[in-house]
C-alpha positions as CSV (number, residue, x, y, z in Angstrom):
1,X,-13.3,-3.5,8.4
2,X,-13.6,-0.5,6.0
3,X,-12.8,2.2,7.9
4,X,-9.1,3.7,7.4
5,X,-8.4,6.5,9.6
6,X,-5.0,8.6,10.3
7,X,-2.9,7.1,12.9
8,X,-3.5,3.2,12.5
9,X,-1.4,0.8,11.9
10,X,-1.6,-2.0,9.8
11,X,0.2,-5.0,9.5
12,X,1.0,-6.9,5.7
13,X,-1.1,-10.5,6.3
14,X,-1.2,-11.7,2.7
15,X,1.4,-13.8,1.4
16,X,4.1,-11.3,0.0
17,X,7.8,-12.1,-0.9
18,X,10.3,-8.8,-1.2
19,X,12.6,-11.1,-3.6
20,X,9.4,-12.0,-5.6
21,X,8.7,-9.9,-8.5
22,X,5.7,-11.1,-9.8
23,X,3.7,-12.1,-6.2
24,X,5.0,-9.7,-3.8
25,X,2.6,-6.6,-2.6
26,X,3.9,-3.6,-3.0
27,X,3.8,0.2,-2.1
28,X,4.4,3.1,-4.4
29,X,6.6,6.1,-4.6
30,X,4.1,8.0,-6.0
31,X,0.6,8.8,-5.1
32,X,-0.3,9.6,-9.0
33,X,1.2,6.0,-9.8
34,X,-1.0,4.8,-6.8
35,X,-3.8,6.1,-8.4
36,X,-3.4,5.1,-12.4
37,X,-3.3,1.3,-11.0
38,X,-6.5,2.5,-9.4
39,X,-7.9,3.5,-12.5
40,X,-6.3,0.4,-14.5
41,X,-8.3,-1.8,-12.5
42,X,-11.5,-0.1,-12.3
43,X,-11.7,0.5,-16.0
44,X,-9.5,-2.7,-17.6
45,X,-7.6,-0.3,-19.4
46,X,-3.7,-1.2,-18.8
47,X,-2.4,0.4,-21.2
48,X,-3.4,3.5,-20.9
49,X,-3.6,3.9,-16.8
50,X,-0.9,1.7,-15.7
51,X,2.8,2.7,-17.1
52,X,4.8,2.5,-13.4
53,X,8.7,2.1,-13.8
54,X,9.3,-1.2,-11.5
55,X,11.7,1.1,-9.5
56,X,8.8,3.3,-8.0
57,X,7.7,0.6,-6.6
58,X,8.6,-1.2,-2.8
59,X,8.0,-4.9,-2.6
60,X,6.9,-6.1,0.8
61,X,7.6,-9.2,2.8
62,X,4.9,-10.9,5.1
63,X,4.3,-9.1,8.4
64,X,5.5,-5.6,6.8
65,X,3.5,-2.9,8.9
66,X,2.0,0.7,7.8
67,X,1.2,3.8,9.7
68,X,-1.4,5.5,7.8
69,X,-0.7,9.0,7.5
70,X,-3.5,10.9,5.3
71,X,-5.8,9.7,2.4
72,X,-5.6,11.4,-1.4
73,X,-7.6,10.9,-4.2
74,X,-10.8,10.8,-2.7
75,X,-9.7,8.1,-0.2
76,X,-8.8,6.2,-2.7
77,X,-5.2,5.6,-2.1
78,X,-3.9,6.6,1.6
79,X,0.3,7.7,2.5
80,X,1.3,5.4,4.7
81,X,4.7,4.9,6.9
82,X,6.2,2.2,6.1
83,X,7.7,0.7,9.8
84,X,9.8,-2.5,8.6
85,X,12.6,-3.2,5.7
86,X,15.0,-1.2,4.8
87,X,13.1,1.6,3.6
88,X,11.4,1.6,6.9
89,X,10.9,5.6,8.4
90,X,9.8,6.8,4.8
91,X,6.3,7.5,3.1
92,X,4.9,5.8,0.6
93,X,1.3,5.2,-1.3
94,X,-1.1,2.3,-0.8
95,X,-4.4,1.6,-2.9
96,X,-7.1,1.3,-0.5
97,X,-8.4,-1.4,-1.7
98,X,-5.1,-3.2,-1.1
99,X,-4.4,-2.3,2.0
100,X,-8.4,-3.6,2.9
101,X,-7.8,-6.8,1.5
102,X,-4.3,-7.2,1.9
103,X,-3.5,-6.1,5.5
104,X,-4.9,-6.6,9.2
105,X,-5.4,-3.3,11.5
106,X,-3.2,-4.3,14.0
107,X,-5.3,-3.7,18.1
108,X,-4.1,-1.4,20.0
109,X,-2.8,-1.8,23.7
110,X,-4.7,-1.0,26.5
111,X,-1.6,-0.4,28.7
């Protein structure tokens, strides 16, 4: 499923560890660092696109889940909600790609 929309949630499927540095899936602070990783990856060009301070960054754990607020960038990146952890209740920035590959769109209940 490709389609993002305002309002969904998503849950983290992919294997993710908060403690992990260099396997854990993360969110950003920024959109504008969102979007340089973007770049980086389309073009292969790290060091010119993808300079993020470690600290803008929120690691996830497995099961993590995102509201999905609004997309920027031409859809490219979406602000998301983060719902779990201890930075739960705040916004962050997801690449889209990412959060396609990455998460599940959780199904909603017809109750």
């Amino acid at each position: 499923m490709s389609v993002v929309e305002p309002g969904q949630t998503w849950y983290l499927d992919a294997r993710s560890n908060k403690s992990s540095f260099s396997n854990s899936k993360v969110l950003y602070f920024f959109s504008a660092d969102a979007y340089k990783t973007y770049r980086a990856r389309m073009f292969s060009d790290w060091d010119t696109f993808s300079i993020i301070d470690s600290r803008n960054l929120v690691r996830l754990n497995k099961g993590d889940r995102v509201k999905v607020i609004k997309s920027k960038h031409f859809e490219k990146i979406y602000e998301v909600e983060l719902l779990d952890g201890f930075e739960k209740n705040r916004n962050f920035f997801v690449i889209k790609k990412d959060l396609i590959n990455d998460f599940k769109l959780m199904e909603k209940d017809n109750a």
